[in-house]
LOGU-107145 format. One record per residue (C-alpha): residue number from 1; x negated, y, z negated. Coordinates in steps of 0.05 Angstrom, whole numbers, plus 5000, padded with zeros to 4 digits. Example, Ala and Ser with C-alpha at 12.3 -4.5 7.8 and 13.67 -1.06 7.14 Angstrom:
BEGIN
<pt><seq>1</seq><c1>4754</c1><c2>4910</c2><c3>4844</c3></pt>
<pt><seq>2</seq><c1>4727</c1><c2>4979</c2><c3>4857</c3></pt>
//
This chain:
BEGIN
<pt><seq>1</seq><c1>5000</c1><c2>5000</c2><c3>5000</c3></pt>
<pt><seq>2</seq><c1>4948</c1><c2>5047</c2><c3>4980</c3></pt>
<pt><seq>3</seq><c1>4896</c1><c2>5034</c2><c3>5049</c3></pt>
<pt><seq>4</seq><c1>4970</c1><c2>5044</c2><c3>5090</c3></pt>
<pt><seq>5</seq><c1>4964</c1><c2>5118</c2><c3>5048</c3></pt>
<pt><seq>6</seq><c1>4898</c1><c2>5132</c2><c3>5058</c3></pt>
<pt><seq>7</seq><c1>4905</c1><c2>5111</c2><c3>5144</c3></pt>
<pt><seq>8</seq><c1>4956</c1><c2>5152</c2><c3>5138</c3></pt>
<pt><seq>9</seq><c1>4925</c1><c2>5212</c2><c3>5113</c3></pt>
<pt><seq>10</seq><c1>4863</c1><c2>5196</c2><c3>5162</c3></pt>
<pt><seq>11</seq><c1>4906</c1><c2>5198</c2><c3>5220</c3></pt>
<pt><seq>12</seq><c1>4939</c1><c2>5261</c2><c3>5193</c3></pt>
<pt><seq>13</seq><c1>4873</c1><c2>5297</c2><c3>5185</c3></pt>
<pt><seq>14</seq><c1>4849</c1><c2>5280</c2><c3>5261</c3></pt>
<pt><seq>15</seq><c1>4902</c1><c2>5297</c2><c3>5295</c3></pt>
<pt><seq>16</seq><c1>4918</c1><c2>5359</c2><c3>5259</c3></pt>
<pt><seq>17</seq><c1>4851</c1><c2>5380</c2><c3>5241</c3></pt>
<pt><seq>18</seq><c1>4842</c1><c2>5437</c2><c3>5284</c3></pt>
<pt><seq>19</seq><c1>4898</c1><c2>5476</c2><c3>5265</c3></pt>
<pt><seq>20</seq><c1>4868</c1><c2>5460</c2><c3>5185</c3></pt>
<pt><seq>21</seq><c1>4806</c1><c2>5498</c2><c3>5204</c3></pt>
<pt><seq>22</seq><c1>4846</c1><c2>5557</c2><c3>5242</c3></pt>
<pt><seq>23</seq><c1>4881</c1><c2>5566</c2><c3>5184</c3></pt>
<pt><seq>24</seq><c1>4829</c1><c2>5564</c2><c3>5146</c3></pt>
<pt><seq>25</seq><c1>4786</c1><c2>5617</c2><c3>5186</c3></pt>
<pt><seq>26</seq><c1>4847</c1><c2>5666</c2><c3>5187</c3></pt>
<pt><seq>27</seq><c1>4854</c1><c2>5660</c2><c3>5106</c3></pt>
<pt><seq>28</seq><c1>4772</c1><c2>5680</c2><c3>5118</c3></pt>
<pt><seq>29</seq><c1>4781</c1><c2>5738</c2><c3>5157</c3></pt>
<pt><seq>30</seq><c1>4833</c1><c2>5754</c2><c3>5122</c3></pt>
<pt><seq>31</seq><c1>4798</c1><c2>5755</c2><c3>5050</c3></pt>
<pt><seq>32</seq><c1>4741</c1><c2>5794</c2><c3>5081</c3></pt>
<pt><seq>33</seq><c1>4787</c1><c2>5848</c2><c3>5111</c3></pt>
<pt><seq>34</seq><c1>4820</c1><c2>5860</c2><c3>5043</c3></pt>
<pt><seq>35</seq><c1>4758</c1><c2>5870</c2><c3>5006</c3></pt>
<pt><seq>36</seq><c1>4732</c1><c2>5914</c2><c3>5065</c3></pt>
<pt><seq>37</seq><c1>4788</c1><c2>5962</c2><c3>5066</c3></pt>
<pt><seq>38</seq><c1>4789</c1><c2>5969</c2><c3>4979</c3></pt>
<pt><seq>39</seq><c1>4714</c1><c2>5985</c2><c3>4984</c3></pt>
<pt><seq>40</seq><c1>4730</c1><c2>6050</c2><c3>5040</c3></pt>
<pt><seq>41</seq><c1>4781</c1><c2>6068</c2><c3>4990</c3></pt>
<pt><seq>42</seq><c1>4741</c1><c2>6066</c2><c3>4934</c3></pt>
<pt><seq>43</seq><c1>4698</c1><c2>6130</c2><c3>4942</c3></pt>
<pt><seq>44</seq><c1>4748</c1><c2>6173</c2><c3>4973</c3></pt>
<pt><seq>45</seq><c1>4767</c1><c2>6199</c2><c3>4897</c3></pt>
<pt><seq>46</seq><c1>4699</c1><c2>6222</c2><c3>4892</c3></pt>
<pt><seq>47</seq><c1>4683</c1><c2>6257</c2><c3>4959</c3></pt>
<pt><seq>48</seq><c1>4745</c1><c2>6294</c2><c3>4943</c3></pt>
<pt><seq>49</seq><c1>4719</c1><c2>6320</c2><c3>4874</c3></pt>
<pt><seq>50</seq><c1>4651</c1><c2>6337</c2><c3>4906</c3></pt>
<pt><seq>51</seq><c1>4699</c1><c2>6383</c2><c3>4948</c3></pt>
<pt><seq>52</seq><c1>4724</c1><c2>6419</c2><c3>4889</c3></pt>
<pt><seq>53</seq><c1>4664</c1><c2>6425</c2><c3>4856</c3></pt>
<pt><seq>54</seq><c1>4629</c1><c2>6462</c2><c3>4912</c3></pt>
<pt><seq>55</seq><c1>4697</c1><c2>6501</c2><c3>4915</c3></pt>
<pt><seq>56</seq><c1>4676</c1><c2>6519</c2><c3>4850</c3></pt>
<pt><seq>57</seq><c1>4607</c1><c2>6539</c2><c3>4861</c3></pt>
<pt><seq>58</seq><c1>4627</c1><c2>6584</c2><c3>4921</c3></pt>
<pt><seq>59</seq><c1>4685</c1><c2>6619</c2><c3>4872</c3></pt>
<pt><seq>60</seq><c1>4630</c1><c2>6630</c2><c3>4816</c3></pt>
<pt><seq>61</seq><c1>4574</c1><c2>6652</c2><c3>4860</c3></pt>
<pt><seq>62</seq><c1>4541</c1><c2>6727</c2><c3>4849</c3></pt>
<pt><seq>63</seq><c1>4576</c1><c2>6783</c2><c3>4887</c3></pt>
<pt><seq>64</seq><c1>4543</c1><c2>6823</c2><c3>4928</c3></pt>
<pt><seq>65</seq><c1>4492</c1><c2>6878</c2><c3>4899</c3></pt>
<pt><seq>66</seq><c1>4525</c1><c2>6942</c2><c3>4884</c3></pt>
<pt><seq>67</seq><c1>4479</c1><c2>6980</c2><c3>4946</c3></pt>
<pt><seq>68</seq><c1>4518</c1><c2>6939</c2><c3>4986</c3></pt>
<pt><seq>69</seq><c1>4589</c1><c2>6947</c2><c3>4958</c3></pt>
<pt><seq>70</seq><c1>4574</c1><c2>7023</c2><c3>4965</c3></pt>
<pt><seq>71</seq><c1>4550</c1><c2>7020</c2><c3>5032</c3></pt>
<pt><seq>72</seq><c1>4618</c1><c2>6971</c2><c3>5053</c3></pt>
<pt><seq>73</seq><c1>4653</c1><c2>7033</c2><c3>5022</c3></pt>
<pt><seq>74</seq><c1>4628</c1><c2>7088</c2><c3>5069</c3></pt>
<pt><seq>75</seq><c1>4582</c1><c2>7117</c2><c3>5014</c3></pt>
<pt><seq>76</seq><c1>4520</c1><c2>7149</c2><c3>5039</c3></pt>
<pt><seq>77</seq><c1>4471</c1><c2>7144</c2><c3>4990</c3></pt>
<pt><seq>78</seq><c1>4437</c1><c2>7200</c2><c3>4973</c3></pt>
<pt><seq>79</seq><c1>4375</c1><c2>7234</c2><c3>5022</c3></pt>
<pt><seq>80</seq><c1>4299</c1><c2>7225</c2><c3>4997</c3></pt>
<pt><seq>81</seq><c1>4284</c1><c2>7300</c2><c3>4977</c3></pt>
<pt><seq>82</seq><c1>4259</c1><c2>7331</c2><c3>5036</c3></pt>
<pt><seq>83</seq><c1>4182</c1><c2>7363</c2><c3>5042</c3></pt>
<pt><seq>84</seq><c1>4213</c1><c2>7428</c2><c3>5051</c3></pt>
<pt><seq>85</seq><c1>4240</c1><c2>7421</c2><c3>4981</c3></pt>
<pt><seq>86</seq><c1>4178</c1><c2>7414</c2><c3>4936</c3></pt>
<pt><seq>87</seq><c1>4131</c1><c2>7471</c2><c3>4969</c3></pt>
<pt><seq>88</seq><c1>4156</c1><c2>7538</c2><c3>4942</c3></pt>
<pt><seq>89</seq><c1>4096</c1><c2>7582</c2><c3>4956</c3></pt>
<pt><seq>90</seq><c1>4031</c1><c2>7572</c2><c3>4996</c3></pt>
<pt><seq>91</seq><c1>3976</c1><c2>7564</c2><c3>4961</c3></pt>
<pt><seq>92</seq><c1>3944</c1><c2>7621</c2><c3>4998</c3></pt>
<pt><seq>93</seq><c1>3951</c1><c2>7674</c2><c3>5046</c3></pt>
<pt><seq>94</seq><c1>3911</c1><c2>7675</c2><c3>5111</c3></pt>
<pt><seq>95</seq><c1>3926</c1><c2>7642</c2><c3>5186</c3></pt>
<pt><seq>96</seq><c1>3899</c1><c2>7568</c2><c3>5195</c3></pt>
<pt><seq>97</seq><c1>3828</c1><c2>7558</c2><c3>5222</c3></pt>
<pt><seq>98</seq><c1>3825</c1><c2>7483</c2><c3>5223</c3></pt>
<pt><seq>99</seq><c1>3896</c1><c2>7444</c2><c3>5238</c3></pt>
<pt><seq>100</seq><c1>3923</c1><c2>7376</c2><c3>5199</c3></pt>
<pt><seq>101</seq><c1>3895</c1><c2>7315</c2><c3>5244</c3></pt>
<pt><seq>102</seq><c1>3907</c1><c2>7259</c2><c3>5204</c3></pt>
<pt><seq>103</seq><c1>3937</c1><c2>7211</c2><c3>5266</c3></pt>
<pt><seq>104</seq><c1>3883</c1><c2>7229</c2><c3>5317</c3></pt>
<pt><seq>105</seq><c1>3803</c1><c2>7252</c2><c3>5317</c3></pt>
<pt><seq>106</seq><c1>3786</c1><c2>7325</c2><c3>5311</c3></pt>
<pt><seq>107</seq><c1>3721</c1><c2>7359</c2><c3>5325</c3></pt>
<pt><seq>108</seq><c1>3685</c1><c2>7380</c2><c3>5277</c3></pt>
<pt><seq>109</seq><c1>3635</c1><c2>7432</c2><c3>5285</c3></pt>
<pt><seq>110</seq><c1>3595</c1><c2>7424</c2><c3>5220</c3></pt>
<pt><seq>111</seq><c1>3588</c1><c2>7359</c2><c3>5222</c3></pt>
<pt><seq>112</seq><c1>3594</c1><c2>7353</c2><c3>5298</c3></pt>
<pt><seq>113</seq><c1>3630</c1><c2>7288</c2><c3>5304</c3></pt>
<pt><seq>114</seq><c1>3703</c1><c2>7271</c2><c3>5316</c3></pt>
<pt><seq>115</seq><c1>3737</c1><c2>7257</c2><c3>5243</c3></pt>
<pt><seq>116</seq><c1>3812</c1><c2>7248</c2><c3>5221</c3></pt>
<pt><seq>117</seq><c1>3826</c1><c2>7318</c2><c3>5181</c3></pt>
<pt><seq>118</seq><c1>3885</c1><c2>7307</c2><c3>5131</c3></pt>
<pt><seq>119</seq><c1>3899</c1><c2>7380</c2><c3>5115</c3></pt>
<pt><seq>120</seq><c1>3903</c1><c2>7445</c2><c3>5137</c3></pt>
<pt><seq>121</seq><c1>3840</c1><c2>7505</c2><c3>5127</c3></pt>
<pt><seq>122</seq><c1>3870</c1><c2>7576</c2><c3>5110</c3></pt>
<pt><seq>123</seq><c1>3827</c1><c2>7629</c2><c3>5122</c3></pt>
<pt><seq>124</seq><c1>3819</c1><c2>7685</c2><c3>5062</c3></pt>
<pt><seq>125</seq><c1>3767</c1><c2>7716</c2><c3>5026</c3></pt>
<pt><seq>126</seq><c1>3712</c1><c2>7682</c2><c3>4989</c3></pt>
<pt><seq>127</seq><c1>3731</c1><c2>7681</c2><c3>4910</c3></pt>
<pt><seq>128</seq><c1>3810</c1><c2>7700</c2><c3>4936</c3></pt>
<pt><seq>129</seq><c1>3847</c1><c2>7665</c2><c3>4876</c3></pt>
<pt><seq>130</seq><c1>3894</c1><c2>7592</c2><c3>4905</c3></pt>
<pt><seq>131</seq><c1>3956</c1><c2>7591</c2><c3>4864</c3></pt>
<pt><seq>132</seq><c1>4000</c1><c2>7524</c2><c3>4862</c3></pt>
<pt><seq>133</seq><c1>4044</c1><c2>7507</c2><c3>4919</c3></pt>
<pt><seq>134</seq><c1>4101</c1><c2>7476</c2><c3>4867</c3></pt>
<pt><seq>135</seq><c1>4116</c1><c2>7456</c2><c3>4806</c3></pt>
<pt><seq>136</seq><c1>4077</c1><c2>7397</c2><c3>4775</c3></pt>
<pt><seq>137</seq><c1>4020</c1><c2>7367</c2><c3>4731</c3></pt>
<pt><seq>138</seq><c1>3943</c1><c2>7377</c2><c3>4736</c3></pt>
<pt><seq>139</seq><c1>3925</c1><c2>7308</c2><c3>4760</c3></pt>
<pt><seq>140</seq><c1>3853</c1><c2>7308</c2><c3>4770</c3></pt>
<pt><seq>141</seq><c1>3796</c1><c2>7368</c2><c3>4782</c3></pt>
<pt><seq>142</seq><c1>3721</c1><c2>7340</c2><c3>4809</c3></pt>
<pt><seq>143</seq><c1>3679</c1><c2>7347</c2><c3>4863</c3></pt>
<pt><seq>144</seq><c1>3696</c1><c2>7315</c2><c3>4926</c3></pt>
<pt><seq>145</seq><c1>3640</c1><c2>7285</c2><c3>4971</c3></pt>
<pt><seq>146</seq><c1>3661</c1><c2>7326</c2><c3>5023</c3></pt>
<pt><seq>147</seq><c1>3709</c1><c2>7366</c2><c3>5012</c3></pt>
<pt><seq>148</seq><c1>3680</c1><c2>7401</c2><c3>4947</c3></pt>
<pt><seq>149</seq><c1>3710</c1><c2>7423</c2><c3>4883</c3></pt>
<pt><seq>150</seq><c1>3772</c1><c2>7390</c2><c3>4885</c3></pt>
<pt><seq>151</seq><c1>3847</c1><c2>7412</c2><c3>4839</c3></pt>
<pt><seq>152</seq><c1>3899</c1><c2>7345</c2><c3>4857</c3></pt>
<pt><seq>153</seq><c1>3976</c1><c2>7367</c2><c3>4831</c3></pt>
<pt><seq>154</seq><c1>4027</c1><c2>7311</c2><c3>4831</c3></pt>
<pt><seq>155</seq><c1>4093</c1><c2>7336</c2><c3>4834</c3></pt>
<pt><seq>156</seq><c1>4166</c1><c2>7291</c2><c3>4835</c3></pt>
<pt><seq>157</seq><c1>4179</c1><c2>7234</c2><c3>4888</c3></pt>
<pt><seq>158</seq><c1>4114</c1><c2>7216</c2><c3>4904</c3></pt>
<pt><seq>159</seq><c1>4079</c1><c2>7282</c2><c3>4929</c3></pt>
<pt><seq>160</seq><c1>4015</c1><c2>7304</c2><c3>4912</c3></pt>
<pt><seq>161</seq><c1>3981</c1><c2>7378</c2><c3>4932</c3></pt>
<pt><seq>162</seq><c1>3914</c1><c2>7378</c2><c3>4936</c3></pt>
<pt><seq>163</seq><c1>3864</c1><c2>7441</c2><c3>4934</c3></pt>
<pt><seq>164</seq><c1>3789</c1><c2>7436</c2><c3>4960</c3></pt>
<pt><seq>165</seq><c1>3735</c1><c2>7480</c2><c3>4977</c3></pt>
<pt><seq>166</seq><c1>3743</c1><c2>7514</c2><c3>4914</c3></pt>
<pt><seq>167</seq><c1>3685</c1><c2>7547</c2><c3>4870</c3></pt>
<pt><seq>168</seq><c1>3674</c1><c2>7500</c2><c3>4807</c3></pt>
<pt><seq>169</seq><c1>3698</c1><c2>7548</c2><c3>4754</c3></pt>
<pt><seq>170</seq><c1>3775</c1><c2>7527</c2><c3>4757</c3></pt>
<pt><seq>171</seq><c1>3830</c1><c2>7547</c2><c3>4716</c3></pt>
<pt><seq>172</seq><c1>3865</c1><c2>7486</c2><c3>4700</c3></pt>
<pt><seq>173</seq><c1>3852</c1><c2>7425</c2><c3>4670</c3></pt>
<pt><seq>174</seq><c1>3872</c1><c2>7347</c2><c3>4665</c3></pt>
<pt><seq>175</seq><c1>3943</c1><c2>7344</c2><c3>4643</c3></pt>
<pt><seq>176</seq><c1>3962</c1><c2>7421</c2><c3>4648</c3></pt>
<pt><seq>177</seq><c1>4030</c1><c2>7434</c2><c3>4668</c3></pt>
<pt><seq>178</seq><c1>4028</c1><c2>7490</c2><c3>4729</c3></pt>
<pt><seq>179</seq><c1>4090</c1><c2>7525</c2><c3>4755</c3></pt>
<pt><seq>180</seq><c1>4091</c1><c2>7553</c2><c3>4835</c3></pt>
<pt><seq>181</seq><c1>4051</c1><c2>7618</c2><c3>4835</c3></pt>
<pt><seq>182</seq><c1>4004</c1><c2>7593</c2><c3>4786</c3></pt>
<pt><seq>183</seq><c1>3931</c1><c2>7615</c2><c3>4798</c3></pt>
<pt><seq>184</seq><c1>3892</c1><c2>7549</c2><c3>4797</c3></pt>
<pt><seq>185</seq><c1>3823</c1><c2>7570</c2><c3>4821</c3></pt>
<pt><seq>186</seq><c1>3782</c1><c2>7613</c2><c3>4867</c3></pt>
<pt><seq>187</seq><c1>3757</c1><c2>7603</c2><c3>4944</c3></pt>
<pt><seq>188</seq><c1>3687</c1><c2>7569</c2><c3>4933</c3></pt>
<pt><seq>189</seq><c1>3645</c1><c2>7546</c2><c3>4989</c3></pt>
<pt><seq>190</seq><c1>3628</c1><c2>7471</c2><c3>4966</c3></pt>
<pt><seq>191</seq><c1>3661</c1><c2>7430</c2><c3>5019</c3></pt>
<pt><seq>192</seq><c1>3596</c1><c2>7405</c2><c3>5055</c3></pt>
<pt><seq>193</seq><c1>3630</c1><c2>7373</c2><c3>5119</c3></pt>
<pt><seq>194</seq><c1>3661</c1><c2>7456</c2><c3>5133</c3></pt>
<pt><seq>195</seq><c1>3603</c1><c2>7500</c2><c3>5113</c3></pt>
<pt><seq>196</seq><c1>3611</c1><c2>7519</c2><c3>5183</c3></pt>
<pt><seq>197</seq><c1>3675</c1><c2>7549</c2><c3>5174</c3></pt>
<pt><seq>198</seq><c1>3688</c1><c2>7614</c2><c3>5147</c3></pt>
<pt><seq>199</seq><c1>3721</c1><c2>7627</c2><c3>5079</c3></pt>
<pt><seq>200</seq><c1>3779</c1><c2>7583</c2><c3>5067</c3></pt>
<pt><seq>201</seq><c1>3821</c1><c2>7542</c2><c3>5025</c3></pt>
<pt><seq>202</seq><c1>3826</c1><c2>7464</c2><c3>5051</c3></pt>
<pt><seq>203</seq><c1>3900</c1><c2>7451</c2><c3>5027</c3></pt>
<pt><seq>204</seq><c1>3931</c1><c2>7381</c2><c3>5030</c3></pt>
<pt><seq>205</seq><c1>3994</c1><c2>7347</c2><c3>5021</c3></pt>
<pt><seq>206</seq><c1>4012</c1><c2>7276</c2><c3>5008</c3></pt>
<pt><seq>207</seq><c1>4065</c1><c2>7230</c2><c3>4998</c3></pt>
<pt><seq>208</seq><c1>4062</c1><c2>7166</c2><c3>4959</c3></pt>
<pt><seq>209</seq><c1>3988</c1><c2>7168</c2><c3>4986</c3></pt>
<pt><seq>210</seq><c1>4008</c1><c2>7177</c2><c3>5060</c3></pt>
<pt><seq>211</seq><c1>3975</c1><c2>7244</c2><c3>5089</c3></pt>
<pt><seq>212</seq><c1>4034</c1><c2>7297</c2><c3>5106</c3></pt>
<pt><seq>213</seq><c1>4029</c1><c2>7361</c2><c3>5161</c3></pt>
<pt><seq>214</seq><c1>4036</c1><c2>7418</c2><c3>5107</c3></pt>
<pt><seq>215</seq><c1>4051</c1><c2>7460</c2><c3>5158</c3></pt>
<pt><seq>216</seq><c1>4125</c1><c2>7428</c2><c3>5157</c3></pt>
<pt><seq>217</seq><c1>4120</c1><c2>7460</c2><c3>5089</c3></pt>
<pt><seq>218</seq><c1>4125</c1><c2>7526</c2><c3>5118</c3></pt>
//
């Protein structure tokens, strides 16, 4: 009885034995499938919170500096102070003998060579007393190289005045406060690389170290 079973069984396996195993593939495929599709679900909760949290980074992020807000506004901010602003008085009186050459060479009959000249020569009178061209602070008096006895001013935003060729007994010293008008010195004759030159006062202006025409001064 039980060998009748187990034919039975045999013959039951053969001939349907191919449809077992397609079965048995599909319930395969099918298995893999499932998992397939929970593990692309699985990290969609995630991407979506990295969304927010850059959301949140872009909400909390600096504003803009305030330059900018005013400039978005149609603010002009307000001008540098123009060089016609700081010189009140010239330094001297007298026509220029020597122009400001700072961009380009110059001749120079003393020294008879072509030389960048960063200020302007006024012709006066030897011993003619220089007076300050603005308001400002006695930054330095000594004896320039070339350009002699030497009175540097600084004055507000950067500018500096500065007063050569003048005899070494000077009126000012090293931290004195000077108001426009102020006598300073005398006309000397110390500036070695202009001995050729008459009488005069070499008179220079700079800004934030940059050589400026003092001529626009005037």
């Amino acid at each position: 009885m039980q060998n009748n079973k187990s034919k039975g069984f045999r013959s039951f396996v053969k001939e349907k034995g191919y449809y077992i195993v397609l079965l048995l593939c599909a319930v395969a495929v099918g298995t893999s499938g499932y998992f397939l599709l929970t593990a692309d679900k699985t990290p969609a909760e995630p991407a979506a919170a990295t969304q927010t949290e850059a959301t949140t980074v872009r909400r909390d992020a600096p504003t803009r500096p305030a330059a900018n807000a005013v400039a978005t506004q149609g603010v002009e901010p307000t001008e540098p102070t123009s060089p016609k602003r700081l010189v009140t008085v010239r330094p001297i009186g007298g026509e220029s003998v020597n122009s400001f050459a700072a961009d380009h060479l110059a001749y120079n009959v003393t020294t008879r060579d072509w030389r960048t000249h960063e200020g302007v020569d006024y012709r006066c009178e030897a011993g003619q007393s220089v007076t300050a061209a603005a308001d400002g602070t006695v930054y330095s008096v000594y004896e320039d190289q070339s350009y002699g006895m030497t009175v540097v001013l600084q004055h507000a935003d950067g500018y500096t005045t500065h007063y050569a060729n003048l005899s070494k007994d000077v009126s000012v010293s090293v931290g004195d406060s000077v108001k426009a008008g102020q006598v300073i010195g005398t006309v000397g004759d110390t500036a070695c690389v202009e001995t050729a030159l008459e009488p005069h006062l070499h008179f220079a202006v700079y800004k934030n170290s940059v050589p400026v025409d003092p001529e626009e001064f005037f």
